[in-house]
C-alpha positions in Angstrom: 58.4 182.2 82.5 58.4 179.3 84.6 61.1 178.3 87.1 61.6 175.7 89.5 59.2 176.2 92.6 59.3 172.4 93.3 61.7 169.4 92.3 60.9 166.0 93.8 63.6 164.2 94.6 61.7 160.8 94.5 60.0 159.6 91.9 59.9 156.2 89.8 58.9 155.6 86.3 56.7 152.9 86.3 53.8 151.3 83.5 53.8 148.2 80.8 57.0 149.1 79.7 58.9 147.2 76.6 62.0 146.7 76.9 62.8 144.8 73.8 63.8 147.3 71.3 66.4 148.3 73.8 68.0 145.0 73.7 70.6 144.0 71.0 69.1 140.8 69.0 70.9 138.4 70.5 69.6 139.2 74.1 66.1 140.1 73.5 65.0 137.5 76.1 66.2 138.7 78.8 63.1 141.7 78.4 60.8 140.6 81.5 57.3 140.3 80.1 54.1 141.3 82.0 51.4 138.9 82.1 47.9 138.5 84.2 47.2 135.6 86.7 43.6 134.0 87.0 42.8 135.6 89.7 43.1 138.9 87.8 46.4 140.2 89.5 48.9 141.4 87.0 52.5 140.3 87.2 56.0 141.2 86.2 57.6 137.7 85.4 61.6 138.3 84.6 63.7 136.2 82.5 65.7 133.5 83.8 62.7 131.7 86.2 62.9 134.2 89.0 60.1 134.7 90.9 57.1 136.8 89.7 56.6 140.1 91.2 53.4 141.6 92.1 51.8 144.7 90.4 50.6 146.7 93.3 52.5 148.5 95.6 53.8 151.2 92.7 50.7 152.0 91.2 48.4 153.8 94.6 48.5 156.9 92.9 44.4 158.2 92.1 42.6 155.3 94.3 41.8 156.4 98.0 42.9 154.3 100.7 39.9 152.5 101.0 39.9 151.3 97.6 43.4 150.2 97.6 43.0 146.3 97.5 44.3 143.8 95.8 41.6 143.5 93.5 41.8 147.5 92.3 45.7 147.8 92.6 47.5 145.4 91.1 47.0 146.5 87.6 48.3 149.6 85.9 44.8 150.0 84.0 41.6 151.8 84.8 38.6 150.0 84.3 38.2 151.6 81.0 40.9 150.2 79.9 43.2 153.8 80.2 46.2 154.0 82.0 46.2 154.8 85.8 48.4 157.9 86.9 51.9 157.5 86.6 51.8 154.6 84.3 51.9 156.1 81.5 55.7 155.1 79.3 55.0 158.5 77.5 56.7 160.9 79.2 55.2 163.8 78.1 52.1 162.5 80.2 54.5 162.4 83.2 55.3 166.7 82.5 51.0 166.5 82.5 51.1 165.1 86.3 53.8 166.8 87.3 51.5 169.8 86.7 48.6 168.6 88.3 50.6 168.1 91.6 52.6 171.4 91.0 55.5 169.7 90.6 57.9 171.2 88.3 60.9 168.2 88.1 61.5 164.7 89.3 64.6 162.8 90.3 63.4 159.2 88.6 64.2 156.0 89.9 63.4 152.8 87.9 60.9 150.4 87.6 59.9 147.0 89.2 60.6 146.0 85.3 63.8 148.0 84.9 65.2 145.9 87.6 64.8 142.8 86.1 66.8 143.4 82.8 69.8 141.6 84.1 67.9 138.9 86.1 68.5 136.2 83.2 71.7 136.8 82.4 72.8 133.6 84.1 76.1 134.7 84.4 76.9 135.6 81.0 78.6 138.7 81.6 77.8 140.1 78.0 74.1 139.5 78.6 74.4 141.1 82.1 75.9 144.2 80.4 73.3 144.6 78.0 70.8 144.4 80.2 72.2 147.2 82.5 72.8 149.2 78.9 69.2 148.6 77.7 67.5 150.4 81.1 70.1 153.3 80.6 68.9 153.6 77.2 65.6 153.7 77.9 66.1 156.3 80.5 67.9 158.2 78.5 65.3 158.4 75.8 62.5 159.1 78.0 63.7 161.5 80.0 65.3 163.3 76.4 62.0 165.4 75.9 62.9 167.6 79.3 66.3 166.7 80.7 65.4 169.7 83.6 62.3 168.1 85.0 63.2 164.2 84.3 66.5 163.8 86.0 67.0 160.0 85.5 69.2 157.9 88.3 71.2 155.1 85.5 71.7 152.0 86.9 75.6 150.2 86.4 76.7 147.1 86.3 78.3 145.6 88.4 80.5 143.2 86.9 84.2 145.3 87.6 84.3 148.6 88.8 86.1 149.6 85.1 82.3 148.1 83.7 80.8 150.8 86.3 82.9 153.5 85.3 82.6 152.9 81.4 78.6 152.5 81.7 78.2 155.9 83.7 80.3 157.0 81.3 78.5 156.5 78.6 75.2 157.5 80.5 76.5 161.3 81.1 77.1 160.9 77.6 73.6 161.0 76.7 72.6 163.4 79.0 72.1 161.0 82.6 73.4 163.5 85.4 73.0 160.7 88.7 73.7 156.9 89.6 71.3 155.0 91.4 73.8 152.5 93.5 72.4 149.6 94.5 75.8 147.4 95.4 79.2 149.4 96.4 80.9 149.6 93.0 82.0 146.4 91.3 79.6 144.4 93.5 79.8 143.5 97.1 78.2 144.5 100.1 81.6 146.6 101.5 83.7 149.2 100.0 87.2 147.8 98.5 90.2 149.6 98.0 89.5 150.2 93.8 86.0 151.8 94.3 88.6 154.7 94.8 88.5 155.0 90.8 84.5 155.1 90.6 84.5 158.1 92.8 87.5 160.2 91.2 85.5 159.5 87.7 81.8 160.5 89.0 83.7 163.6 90.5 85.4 164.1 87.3 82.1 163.3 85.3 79.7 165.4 87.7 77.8 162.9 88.3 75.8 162.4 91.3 75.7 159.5 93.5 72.0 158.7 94.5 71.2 155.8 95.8 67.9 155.0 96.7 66.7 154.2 100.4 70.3 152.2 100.7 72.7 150.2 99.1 75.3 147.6 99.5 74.9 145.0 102.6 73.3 147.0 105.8 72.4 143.2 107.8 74.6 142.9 111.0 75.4 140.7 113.6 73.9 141.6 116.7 77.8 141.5 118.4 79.0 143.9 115.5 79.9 146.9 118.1 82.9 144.8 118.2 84.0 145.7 115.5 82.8 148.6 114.7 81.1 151.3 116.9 79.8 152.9 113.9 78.3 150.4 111.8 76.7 149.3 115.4 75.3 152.4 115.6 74.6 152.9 112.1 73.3 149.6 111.8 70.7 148.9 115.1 70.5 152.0 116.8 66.9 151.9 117.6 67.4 155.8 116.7 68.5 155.0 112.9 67.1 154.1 109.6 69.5 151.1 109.3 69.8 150.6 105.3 70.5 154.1 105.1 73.2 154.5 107.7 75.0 151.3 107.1 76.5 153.1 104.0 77.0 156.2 105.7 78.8 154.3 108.3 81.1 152.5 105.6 81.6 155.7 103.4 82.9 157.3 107.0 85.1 154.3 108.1 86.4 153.3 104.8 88.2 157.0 104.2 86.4 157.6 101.2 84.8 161.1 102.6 88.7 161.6 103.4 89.7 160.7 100.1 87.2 162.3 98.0 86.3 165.8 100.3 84.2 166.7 97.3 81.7 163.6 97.0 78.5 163.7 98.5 75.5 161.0 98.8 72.2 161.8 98.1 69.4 158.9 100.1 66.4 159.3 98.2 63.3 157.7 100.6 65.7 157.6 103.5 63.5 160.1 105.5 64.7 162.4 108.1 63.9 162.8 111.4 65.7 160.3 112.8 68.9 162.0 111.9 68.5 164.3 114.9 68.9 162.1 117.6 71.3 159.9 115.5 73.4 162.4 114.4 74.7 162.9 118.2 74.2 159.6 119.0 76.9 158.6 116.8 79.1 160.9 117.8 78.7 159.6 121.3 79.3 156.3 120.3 82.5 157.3 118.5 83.8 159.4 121.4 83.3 156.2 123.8 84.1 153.7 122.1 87.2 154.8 119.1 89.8 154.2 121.4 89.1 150.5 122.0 88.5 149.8 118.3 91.4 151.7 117.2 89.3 153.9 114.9 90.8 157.3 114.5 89.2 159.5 112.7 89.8 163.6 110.8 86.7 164.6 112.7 83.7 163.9 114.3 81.5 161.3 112.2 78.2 163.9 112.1 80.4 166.4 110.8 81.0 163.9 107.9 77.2 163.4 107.3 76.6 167.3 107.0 79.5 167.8 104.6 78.8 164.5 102.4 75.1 163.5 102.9 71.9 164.4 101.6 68.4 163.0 102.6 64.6 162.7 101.4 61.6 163.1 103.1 58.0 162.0 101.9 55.8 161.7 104.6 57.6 162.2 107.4 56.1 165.2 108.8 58.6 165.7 111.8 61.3 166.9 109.7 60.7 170.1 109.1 60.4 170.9 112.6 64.0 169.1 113.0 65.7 171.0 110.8 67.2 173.4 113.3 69.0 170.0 114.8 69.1 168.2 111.6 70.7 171.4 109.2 68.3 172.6 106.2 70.8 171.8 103.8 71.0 168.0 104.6 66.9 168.0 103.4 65.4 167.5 100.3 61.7 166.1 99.4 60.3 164.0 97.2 57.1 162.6 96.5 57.1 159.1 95.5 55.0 159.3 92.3 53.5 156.5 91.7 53.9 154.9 94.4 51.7 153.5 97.5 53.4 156.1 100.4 53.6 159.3 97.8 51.5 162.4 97.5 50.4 162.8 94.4 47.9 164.7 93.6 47.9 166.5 96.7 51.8 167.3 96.9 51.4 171.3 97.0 48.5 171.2 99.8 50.9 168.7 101.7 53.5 170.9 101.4 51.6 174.0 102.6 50.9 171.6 105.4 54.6 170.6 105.7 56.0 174.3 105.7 53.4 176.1 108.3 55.3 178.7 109.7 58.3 178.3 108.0 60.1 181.0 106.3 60.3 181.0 102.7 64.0 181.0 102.4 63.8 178.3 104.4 61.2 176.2 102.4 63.3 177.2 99.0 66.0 175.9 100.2 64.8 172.4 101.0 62.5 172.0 97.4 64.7 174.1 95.3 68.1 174.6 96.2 69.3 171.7 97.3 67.8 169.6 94.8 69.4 172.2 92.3 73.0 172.1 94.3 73.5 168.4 94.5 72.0 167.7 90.6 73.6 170.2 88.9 71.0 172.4 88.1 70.5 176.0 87.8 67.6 177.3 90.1 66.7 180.2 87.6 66.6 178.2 84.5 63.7 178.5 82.5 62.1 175.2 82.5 61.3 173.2 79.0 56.8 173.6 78.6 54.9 170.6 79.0 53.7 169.5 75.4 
């Protein structure tokens, strides 16, 4: 029987994906349609005039370094004509590569394309909406087949936070068990006081928050430690990863942790080594500089990171020899599948690499157990076969 002996907690789903059937009638032109350029590049061209993005970046995975150039990478075909790895819309081709890298479940974030759905909206609200629905249905679909090793991150819109609330809603409704955040809840780059009701209903839905790298604003003003000796922290320390502890530094400073002393925060591609200088740092910072601000906080602001906050490494290999100062249970890893910094197909001689030396608890912990704790998972499950 197999069990989990690996979850990734970073992967995307990328390929020519259609998005149209997804779409009511109505609002089948918002799909973004994929199209080559005369010089051979292929191209993602939304709805709505926006810019044209560049296949590239997302689809690494089977070319060696040396071969990754424009002119091999920014297609998600083989030369043959066959799909390249992880480009595939089938999902049970995904299960396939998740076996070949000895992988045994993904967290999945979305697509280039995905993204794009609600780009030509044009600020109809309705069309905005659907958009946002048709990715979530989608997801939901593909990720149907084996809901323990395709863990899909919805998206929501956000339009109000009730819109957010209804939408991931309805997405734990079909089976979605995390939100990818990429604006605080009913847009904006700050918490406001009614994001208060998005966290009570992902607590009451199970849902958990993942946001990948960052979300929200995390750009400050280079004077900003006056108002905030957090956020300045958080924000420019040349010890942080700023779009990932901007957030942090709001979720601490808003009250939320306070509020909600269940919630936690999952960072997929945030890395992690940077956390164990920063995580003192910041409480340095707080300690100096609280009582000029007027910032009074329940306890220190690292202790609010270990009992809230979860992280992802991919290639950062001086994590694992941090974790003593970072805390095992902060750690997860993912591997980025498809894209240009992952691992596959080499995850499980990486990882050999990664844990040298380290005890097995230890390693189990970080690529089971976490993953398993924050998404609601149960490490002994039997896992659905590949087809």
């Amino acid at each position: 029987m197999r069990r989990y002996q690996v979850i990734s907690g970073d992967g995307h789903i990328e390929g020519p994906i259609d998005f149209t059937p997804y779409l009511p009638e109505k609002y089948k032109g918002l799909a973004p349609t994929l199209a080559q350029r005369d010089d051979g590049a292929w191209v993602w061209r939304p709805a709505g005039g926006i810019s044209e993005i560049l296949v590239g970046s997302n689809v690494y995975s089977g070319l060696r370094y040396d071969q990754f150039n424009k002119a091999n990478a920014c297609t998600y075909w083989n030369p043959d004509g066959s799909l390249r790895p992880g480009a595939s819309p089938d999902p049970a081709v995904r299960l396939a590569e998740q076996d070949t890298d000895g992988v045994d479940a993904e967290v999945l974030y979305f697509p280039m394309a995905g993204g794009m759905l609600a780009a030509g909206a044009a600020g109809d609200m309705d069309a905005y909406r659907a958009g946002v629905r048709a990715y979530n249905e989608f997801l939901s679909e593909y990720c149907s087949i084996a809901p323990d090793r395709l863990i899909g991150t919805m998206l929501i819109p956000y339009s109000s936070v009730e819109d957010a609330i209804a939408e991931m809603t309805y997405g734990r409704e079909k089976g979605l068990r995390a939100v990818c955040l990429q604006q605080w809840p009913g847009g904006g780059a700050e918490p406001a006081p009614e994001t208060d009701r998005f966290w009570a209903a992902a607590l009451d839905l199970g849902m958990a928050i993942a946001p990948h790298i960052s979300f929200g604003g995390f750009t400050m003003p280079a004077h900003e430690i006056q108002v905030s000796p957090l956020r300045a922290v958080g924000g420019f320390n040349q010890l942080a990863n700023p779009r990932t502890s901007a957030p942090v530094a709001h979720f601490i400073e808003s009250g939320i942790f306070d509020r909600f002393p269940e919630l936690k925060v999952y960072f997929a591609e945030s890395e992690v080594s940077w956390l164990a200088g920063w995580l003192e740092y910041i409480d340095e910072f707080y300690s100096r500089w609280a009582p000029f601000h007027g910032l009074e906080l329940a306890k220190m602001p690292s202790d609010y990171v270990r009992d809230h906050c979860r992280f992802c490494i991919i290639s950062d290999r001086m994590a694992v020899p941090l974790r003593s100062y970072i805390g095992t249970e902060l750690i997860m890893w993912g591997s980025e599948f498809p894209h240009s910094v992952g691992t596959w197909p080499d995850s499980a001689y990486i990882l050999d690499e990664f844990f040298e030396g380290v005890p097995e608890e230890e390693r189990r912990q970080i690529l089971v157990l976490n993953p398993c704790e924050f998404f609601g998972l149960d490490p002994d499950h039997e896992l659905t076969p590949t087809p």
